[in-house]
TORVOLUM-316154 format. One record per residue (C-alpha): x, y, z; residue number from 1. Coordinates in steps of 0.1 Angstrom, whole numbers, always signed. Layout:
N
((X; Y; Z); NUM)
...
END
This chain:
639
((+771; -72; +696); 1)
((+741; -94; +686); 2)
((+744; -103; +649); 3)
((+712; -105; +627); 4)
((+702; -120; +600); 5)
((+672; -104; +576); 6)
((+644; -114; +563); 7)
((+622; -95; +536); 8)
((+585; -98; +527); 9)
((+581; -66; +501); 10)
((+557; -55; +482); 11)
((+560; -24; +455); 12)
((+528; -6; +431); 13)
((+526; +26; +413); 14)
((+513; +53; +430); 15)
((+502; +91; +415); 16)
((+513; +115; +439); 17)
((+495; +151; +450); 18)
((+510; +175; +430); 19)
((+542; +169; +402); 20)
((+557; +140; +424); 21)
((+554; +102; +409); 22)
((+570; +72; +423); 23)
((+568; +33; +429); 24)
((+553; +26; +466); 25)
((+570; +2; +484); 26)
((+567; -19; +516); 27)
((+587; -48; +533); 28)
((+588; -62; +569); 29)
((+624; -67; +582); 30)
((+628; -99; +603); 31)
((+652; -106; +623); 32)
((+674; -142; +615); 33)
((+690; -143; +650); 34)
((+668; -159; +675); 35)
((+655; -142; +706); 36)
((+672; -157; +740); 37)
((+642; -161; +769); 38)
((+644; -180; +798); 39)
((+643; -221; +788); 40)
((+640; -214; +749); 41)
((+649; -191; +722); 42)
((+621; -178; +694); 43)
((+635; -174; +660); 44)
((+615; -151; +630); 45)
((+609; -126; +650); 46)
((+605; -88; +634); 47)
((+627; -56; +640); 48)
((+609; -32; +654); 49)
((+613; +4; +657); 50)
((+654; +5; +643); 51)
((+671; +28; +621); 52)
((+683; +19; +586); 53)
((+693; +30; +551); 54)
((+676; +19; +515); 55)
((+691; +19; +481); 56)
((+668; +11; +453); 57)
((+683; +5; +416); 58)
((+668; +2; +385); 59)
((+684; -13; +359); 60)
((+675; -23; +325); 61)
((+679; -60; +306); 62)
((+719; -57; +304); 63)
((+717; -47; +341); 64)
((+729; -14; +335); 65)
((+719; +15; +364); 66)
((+692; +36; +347); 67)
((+682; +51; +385); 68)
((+696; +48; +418); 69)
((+685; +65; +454); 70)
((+687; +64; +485); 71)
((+665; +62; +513); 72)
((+667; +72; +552); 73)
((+640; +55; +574); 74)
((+626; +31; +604); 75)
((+608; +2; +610); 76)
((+575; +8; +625); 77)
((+564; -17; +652); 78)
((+559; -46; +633); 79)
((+592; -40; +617); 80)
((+578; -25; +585); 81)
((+591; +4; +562); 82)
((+566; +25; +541); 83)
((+588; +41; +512); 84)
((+581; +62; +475); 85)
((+607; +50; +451); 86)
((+611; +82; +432); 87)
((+611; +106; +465); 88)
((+645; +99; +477); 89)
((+682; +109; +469); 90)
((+697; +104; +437); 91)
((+732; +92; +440); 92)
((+764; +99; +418); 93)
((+755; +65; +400); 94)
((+725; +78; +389); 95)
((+723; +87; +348); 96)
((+689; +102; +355); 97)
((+661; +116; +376); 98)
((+633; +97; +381); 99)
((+612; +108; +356); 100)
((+637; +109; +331); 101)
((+631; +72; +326); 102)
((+621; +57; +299); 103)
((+594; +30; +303); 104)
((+598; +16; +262); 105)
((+585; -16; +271); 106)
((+622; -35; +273); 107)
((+626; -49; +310); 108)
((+636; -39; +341); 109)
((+645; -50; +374); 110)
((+647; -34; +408); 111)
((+672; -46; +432); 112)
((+673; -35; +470); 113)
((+697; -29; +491); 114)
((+697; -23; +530); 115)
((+723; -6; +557); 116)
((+716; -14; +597); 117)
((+742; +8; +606); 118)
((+735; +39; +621); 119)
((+773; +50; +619); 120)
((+786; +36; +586); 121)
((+768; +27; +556); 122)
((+775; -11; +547); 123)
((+747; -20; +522); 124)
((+733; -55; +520); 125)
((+719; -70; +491); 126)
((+679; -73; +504); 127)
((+658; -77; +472); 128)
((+661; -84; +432); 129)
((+629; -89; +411); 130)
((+620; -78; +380); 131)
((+596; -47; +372); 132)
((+571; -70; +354); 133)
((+545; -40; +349); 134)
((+545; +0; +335); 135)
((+543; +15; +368); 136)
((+534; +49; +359); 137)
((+508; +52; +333); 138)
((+514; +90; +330); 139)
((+548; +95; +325); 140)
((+556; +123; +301); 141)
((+582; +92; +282); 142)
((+565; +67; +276); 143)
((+577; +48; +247); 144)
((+549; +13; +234); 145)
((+564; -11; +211); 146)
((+532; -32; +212); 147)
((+495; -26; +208); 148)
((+481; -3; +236); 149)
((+441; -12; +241); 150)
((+425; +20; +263); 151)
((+389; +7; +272); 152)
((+381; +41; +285); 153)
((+379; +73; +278); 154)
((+416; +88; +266); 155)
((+419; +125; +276); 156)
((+452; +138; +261); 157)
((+460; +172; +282); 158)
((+491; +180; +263); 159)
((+504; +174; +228); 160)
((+505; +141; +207); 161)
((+527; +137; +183); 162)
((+526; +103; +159); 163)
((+559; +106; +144); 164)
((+561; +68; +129); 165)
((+549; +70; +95); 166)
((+517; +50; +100); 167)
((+484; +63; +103); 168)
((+465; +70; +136); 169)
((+427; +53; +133); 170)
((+403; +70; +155); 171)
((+371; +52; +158); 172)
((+358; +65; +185); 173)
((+357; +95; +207); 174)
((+391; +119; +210); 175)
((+393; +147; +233); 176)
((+425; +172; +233); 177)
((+423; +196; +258); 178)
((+456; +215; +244); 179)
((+475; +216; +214); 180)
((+478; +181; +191); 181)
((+503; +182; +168); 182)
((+498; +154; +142); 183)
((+537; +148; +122); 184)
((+515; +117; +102); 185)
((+487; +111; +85); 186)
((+455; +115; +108); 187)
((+421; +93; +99); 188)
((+391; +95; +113); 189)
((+365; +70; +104); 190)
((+334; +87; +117); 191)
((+322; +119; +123); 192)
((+343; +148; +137); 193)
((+325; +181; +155); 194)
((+350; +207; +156); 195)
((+335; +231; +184); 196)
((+359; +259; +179); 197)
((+381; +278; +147); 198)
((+403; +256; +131); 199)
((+430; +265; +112); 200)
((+450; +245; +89); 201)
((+487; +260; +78); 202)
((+500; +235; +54); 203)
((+537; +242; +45); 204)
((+528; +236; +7); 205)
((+535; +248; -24); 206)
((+531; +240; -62); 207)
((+507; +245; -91); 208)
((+477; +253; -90); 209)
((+466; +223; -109); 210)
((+487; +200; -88); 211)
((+459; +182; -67); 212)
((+486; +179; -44); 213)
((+491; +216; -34); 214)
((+456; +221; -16); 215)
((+459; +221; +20); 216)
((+420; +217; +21); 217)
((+405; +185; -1); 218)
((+368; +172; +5); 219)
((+363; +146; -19); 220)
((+347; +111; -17); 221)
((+311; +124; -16); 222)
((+285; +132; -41); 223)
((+284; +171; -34); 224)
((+311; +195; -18); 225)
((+318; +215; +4); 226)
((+286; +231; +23); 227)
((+284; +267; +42); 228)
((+258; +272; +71); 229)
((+256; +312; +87); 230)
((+237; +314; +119); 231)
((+204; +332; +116); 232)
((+195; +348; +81); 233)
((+220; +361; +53); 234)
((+221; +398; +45); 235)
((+253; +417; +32); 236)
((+273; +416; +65); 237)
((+275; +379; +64); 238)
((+302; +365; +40); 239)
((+299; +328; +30); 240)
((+337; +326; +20); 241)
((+365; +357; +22); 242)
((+393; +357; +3); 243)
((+424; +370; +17); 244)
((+461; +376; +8); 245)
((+490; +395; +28); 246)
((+475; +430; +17); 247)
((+439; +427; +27); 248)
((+406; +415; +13); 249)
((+403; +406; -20); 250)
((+369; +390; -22); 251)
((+342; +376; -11); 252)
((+307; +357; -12); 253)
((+284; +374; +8); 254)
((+243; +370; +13); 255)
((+223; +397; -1); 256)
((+183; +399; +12); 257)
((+156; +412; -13); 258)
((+153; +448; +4); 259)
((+190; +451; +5); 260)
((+185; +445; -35); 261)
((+157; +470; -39); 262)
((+175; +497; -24); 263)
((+203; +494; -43); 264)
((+201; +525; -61); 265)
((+218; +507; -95); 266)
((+199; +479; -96); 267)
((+165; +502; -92); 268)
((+179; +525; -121); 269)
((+196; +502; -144); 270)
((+173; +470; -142); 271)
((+141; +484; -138); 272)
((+140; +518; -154); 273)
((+161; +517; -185); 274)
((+166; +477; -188); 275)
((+125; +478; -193); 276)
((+123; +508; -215); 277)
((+99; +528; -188); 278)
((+119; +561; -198); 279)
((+106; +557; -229); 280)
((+66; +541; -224); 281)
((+60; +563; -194); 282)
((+31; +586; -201); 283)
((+43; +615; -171); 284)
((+72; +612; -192); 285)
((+59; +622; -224); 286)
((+43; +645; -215); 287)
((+76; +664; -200); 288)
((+92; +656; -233); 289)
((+58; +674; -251); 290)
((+60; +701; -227); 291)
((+95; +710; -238); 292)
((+89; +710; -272); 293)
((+60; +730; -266); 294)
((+89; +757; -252); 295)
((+104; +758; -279); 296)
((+80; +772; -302); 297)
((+71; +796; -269); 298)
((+76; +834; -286); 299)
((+70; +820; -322); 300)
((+29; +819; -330); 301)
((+26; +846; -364); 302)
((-5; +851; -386); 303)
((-2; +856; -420); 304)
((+25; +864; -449); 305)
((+61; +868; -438); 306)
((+86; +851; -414); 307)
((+81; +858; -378); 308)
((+115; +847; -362); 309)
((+121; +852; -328); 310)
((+138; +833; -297); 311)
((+117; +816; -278); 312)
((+115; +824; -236); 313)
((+146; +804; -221); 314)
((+130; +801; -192); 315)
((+101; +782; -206); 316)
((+128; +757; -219); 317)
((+146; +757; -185); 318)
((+113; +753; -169); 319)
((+102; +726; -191); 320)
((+136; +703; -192); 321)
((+136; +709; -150); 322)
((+100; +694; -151); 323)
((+117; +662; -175); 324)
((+143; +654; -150); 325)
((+118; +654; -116); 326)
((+92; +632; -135); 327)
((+122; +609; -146); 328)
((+134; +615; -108); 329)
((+99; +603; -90); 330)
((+96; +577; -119); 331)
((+128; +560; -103); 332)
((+112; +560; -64); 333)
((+73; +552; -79); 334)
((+85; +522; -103); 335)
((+104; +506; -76); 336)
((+68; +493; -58); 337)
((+55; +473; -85); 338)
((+88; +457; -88); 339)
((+83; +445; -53); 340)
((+59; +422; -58); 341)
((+78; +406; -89); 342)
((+110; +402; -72); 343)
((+94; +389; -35); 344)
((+80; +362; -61); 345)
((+118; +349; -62); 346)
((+129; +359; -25); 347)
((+160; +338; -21); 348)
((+179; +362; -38); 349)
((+211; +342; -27); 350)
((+243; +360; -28); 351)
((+268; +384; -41); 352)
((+300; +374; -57); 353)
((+322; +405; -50); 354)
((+357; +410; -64); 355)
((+386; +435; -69); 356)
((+384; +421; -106); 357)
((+358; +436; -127); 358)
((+349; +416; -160); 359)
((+332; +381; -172); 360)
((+357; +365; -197); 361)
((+361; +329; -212); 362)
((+389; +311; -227); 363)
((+396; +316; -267); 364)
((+416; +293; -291); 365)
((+446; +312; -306); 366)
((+447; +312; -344); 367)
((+488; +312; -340); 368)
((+499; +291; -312); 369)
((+528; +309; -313); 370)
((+515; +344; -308); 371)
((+520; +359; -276); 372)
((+491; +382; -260); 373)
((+490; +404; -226); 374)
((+465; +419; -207); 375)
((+447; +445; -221); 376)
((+460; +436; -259); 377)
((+429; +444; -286); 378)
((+423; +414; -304); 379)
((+405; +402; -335); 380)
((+382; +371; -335); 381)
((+377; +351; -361); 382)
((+354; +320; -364); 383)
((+359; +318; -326); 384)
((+401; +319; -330); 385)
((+417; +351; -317); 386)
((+449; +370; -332); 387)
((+465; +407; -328); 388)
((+456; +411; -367); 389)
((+418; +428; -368); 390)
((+416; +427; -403); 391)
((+384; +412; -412); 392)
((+373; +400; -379); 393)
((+341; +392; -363); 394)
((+341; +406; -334); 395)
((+368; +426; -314); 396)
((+375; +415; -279); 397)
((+404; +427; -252); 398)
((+426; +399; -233); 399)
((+413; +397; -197); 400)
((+439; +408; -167); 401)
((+419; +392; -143); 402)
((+385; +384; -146); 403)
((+357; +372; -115); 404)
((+346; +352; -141); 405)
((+361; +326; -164); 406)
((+344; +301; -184); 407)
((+350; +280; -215); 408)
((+379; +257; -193); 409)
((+404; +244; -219); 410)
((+410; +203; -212); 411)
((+445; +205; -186); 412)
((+479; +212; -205); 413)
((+462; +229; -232); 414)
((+458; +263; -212); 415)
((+489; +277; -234); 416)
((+464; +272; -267); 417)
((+440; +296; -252); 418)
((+438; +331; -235); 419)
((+412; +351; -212); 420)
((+392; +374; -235); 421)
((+368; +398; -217); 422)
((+333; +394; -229); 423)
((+315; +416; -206); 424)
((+324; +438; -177); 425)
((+355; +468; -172); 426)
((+385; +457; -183); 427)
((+417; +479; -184); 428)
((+424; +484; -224); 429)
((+460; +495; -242); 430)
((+450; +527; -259); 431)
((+473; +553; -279); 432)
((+468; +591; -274); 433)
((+437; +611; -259); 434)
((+409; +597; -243); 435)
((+379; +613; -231); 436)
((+355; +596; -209); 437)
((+326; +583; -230); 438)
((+349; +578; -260); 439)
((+343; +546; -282); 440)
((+378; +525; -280); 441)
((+382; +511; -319); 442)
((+411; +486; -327); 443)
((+442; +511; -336); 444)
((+450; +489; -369); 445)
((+481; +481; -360); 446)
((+476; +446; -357); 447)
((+496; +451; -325); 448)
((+473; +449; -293); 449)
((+466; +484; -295); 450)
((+433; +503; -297); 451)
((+426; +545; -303); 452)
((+397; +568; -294); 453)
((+374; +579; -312); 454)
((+345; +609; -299); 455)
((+306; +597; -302); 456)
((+305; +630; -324); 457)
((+331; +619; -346); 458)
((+321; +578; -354); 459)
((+312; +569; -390); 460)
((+289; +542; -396); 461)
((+319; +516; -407); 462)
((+328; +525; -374); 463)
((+305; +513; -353); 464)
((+310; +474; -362); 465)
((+348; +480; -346); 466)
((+336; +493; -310); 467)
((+356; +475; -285); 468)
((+338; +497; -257); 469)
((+335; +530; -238); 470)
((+360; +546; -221); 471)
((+355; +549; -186); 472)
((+385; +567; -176); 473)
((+406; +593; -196); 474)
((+445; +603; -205); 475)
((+458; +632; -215); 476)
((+492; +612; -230); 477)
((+501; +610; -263); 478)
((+515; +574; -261); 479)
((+505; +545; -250); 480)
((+479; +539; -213); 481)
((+461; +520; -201); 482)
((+423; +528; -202); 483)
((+393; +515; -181); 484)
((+366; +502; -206); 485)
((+333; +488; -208); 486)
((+332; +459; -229); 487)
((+300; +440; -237); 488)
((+279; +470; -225); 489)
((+271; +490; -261); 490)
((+247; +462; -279); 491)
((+223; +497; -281); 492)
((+254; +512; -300); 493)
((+242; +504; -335); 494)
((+206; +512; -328); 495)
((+217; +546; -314); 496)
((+237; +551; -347); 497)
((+204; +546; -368); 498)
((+184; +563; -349); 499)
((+208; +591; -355); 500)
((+209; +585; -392); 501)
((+172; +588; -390); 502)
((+167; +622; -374); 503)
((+197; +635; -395); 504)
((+176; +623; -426); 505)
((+143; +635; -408); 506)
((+163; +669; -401); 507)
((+170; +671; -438); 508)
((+138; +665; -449); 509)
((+126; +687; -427); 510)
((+145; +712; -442); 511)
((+140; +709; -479); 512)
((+101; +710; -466); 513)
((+110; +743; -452); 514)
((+131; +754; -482); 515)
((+101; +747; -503); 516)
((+76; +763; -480); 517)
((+99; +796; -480); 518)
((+100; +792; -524); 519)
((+61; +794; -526); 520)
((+59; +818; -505); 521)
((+83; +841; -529); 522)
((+68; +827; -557); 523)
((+33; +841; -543); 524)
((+52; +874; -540); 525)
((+67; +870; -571); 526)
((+32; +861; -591); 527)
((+14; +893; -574); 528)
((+45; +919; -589); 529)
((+58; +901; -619); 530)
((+34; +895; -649); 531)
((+28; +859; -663); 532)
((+53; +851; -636); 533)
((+40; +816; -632); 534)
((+39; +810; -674); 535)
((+77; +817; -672); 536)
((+87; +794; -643); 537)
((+73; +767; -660); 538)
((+89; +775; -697); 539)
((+123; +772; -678); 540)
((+117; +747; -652); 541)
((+142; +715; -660); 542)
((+124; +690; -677); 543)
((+126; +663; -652); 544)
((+117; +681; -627); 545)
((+80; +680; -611); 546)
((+56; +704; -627); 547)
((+44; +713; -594); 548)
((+75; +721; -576); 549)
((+75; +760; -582); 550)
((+32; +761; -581); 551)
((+25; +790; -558); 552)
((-7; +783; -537); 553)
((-41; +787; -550); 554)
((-51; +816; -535); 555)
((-18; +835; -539); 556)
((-11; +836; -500); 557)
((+7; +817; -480); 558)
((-3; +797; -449); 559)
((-22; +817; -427); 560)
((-2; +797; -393); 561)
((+37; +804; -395); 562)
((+53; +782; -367); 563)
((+92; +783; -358); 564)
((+110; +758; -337); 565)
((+140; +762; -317); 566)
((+162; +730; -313); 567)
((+172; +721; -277); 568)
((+201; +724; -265); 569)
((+226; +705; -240); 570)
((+230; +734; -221); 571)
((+195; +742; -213); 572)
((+191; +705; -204); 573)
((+222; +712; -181); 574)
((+199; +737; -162); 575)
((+172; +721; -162); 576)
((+186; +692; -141); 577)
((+200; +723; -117); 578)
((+166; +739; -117); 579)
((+150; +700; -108); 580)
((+175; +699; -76); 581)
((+173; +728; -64); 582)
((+132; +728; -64); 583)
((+131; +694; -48); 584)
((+153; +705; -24); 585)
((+130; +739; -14); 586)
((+102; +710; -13); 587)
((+124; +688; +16); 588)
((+131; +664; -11); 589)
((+163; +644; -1); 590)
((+178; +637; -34); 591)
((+210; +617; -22); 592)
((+187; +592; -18); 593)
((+170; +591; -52); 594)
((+186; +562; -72); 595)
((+184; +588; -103); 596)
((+199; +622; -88); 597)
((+227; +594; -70); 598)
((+237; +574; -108); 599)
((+234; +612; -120); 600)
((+260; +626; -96); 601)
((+280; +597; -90); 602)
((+289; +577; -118); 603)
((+314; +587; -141); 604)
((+298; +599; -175); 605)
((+262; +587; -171); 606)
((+251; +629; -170); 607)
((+266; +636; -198); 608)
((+250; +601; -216); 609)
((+218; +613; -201); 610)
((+217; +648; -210); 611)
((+225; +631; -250); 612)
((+197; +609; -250); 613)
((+171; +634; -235); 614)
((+183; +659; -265); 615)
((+178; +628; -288); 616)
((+144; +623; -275); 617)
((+135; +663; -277); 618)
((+147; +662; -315); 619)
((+129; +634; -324); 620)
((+94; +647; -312); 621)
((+104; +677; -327); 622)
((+106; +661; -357); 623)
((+74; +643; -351); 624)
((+56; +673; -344); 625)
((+67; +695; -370); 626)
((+59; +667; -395); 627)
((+22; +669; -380); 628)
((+21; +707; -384); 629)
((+30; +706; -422); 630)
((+4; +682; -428); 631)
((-20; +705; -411); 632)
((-12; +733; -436); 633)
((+11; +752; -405); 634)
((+41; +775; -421); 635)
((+69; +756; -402); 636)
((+102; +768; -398); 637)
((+138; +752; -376); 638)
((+163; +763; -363); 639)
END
């Protein structure tokens, strides 16, 4: 057999295969040593063309360890070269891994070849060792840099990055992630970043809530905040922020457009109508108000000597009171157009702060730093310094439970110093025994946090300096509950007491006028039947008293008009607001749209509030007009 001797040229790059194959390409031309016998000379260098042989190719690593090992079946071509993928052949025992198991950290490497001519027995050769002086596969999943790594195009990461070695990651320039990036480390970016889709940031945090450190979202570093920007124009469907927890939404900052505010049937009837006093300056009004005293006196119109007391026609009064609710009804649709042009004037009506709490409170010193409060406790204030005791307070206030609201922040650490007071707003209340809707909630006087009821009918004028609020909700129990009140909402509460003080006075003068009326008019009798009647009555009148008191009139007769009012009742009021609905609704009238008939049949207590202040009103133009009939010389009589 010829021997032969080899020869190597080689040559070996990184190649990125179709599909999930990588690998090293490598070439080499196989020459053979022995020299080739012709006729009068031999030729030496020549190649091997076209024979059979086996390849092993080992890495190994700076100790010359095996960190991959394969082998390769193949044949020269023509020219005696071999075209091979290091990475594509078969692993051997020796092997620790696969090929793309190896990890390229930088440290380095050498590849040492090996060749077999046998095409029986495999007797391997040593052919090549040279070291690996470049990464040859930029893309491997493990690839570990111990240096700087400077990327002069773009970097397109199509799976996740993590930076798990404690030092920052600067991005200056552009970053593209087409899948998930998980960032272990602190992530800086030192221009601007335009997040095209949601993000979502779930921070594994926890602490207090005045512990800068618990926030998973901080801006800071700029003059203003944090900015909001909707698409197209705000209305009530578009929420600025929403706050949720595990249950469901608990609040939110929505836009709210100026029609969206005009239609809203409370703001129509509570800002316009009775926060401007129209009820009370509207002539139509009036008028209906006139129109059922007028009723009143229906049946009553008598001539002459004698009382003439008869009920008046209850359906005139029915009538009358219907006509006082529709005029108040169409008062609440007509007002709301010139209130247009006074709220377009501020268009940008903003938004709506909504919440599940319902009250505005602030924080208030304690007078005993060692008093404890809860919510809903009744407290006492005194020169701005809250206790339990409510003896000779200034005001009386309720701790908050949670207020939308909260102002007056104390200075950090002193939070214990202070508690939530609600100052405006509903705000559940500890109250012991019965409570009826409407019922004014007074400090119980038990220095102990407590509060009782106490019925409108039933409040003396000490009272009324007490009121906590108004009971929106009732109990039935006899110990303690918790009661929803208004707080803040009865500044009218006073003026409602002395303007019941007045008619009660105005009644009883009334009355005494009446009294006196009906004692002429038996002294006139008296003077015709009983002789020097009137020389008598003045021999025994007191001497203090007034020496006209018991003069019959001048003619001897008494007023020749005799008038009798009826006083109004709740009840007829009651049927006149089911008279008003019932005729608007035989006109077509939809009055579940009407802010008035909707606060009316809706809100809790507001009819019963309404039908009191329309009998108020009634009484005191009674009063009024039976004052003008006395002056005119009118017999007047009340009942």
């Amino acid at each position: 057999m010829k021997q032969i001797f080899l020869l190597a040229l080689s040559l070996f790059v990184m190649v990125d295969l179709f599909g999930q194959s990588q690998g090293i390409s490598y070439q080499a031309v196989i020459i053979d040593k022995n020299p080739q016998e012709i006729p009068g000379v031999d030729i030496s260098g020549n190649i091997l063309p076209n024979h059979a042989m086996q390849v092993r190719f080992t890495i190994l690593d700076a100790l010359g360890t095996i960190e991959y090992q394969e082998e390769q079946s193949t044949t020269t071509d023509a020219y005696g070269m071999i075209n091979l993928t290091i990475g594509l052949g078969t692993v051997t025992a020796a092997s620790p891994n696969t090929f793309i198991e190896i990890d390229w950290n930088g440290a380095p490497k050498d590849l040492k070849v090996d060749i077999s001519l046998s095409g029986t027995d495999l007797f391997y050769t040593d052919f090549s060792f040279q070291p690996l002086t470049f990464l040859p596969y930029a893309y491997h999943k493990n690839i570990t840099a111990t240096g700087s790594m400077i990327i002069d195009g773009v970097t397109n990461l199509k799976s996740r990055l993590n930076v798990t070695n404690g030092s920052p990651t600067f991005l200056s320039g552009r970053l593209t992630v087409d899948s998930a990036a998980i960032l272990q480390n602190e992530l800086t970016v030192n221009a601007k970043s335009n997040l095209k889709g949601q993000v979502t940031i779930n921070a594994a945090l926890a602490g207090d809530k005045s512990n800068y450190d618990s926030y998973p979202l901080r801006v800071e570093g700029g003059t203003q905040g944090l900015a909001v920007k909707i698409t197209g124009s705000r209305s009530s469907s578009n929420n600025f922020v929403t706050f949720w927890d595990d249950e469901k939404i608990q609040g939110r900052i929505e836009g709210q457009t100026t029609a969206e505010l005009l239609s809203d049937p409370e703001y129509i009837f509570d800002n316009v109508l009775f926060a401007n006093e129209i009820l009370r300056s509207t002539v139509d009004v009036a008028k209906a108000v006139a129109g059922v005293v007028s009723a009143s006196s229906s049946s009553t119109v008598c001539a002459g000597l004698g009382a003439c007391v008869t009920a008046p026609i209850p359906s005139l009064i029915v009538g009358a009171a219907a006509q006082l609710v529709m005029d108040i009804a169409n008062l609440a649709l007509g007002v709301a157009a010139p209130i247009i042009y006074n709220v377009s004037k501020h268009a940008n009506i903003g938004i709506t702060y909504q919440s599940g709490a319902g009250d505005y409170a602030e924080w208030l010193p304690k007078l005993d730093l060692t008093e404890k409060f809860f919510p809903g406790d009744i407290v006492g204030v005194k020169g701005g310094q809250i206790s339990k005791s409510t003896e000779n307070a200034d005001h009386f206030m309720v701790i908050s439970q949670k207020p939308i609201v909260l102002g007056n922040m104390p200075q950090e650490n002193r939070e214990s110093s202070y508690e939530k007071v609600a100052f405006m707003g509903q705000v559940p209340v500890k109250v012991i025994g019965k409570v009826q809707i409407g019922d004014y909630i007074l400090p119980s006087g038990s220095n102990n946090g407590t509060g009782i009821a106490v019925s409108p009918d039933n409040m003396q004028p000490d009272q009324y300096q007490k009121i906590v609020g108004v009971a929106w909700s009732s109990s039935e129990s006899l110990q303690y509950d918790y009661i929803n009140v208004a707080v803040g909402l009865n500044a009218n509460d006073g003026a409602r007491l002395a303007i019941k003080q007045e008619q009660k006075i105005n009644a009883q003068a009334a009355e005494i006028s009446a009294l006196k009326e009906q004692i002429n008019q038996m002294n006139a009798v008296l003077s015709q039947v009983v002789p020097n009647y009137a020389t008598l009555m003045e021999s025994n009148q007191p001497k203090n008293a007034s020496p006209t008191a018991a003069k019959p009139p001048e003619n001897g007769v008494a007023g020749e008009r005799t008038i009798i009012y009826y006083d109004v009742t709740k009840e007829q009021i009651l049927e006149g607001i089911d008279l008003a609905e019932k005729t608007l609704r035989e006109k077509g009238v939809d009055i579940s749209t009407n802010p008035f008939f909707v606060k009316l049949n809706t809100e809790p207590g507001y009819k019963d509030s309404f039908v009191s202040d329309v009998v108020a009103t009634i009484k005191n133009q009674l009063n009024i007009t039976y004052e003008q009939e006395v002056k005119s010389g009118a017999r007047v009589i009340r009942f």
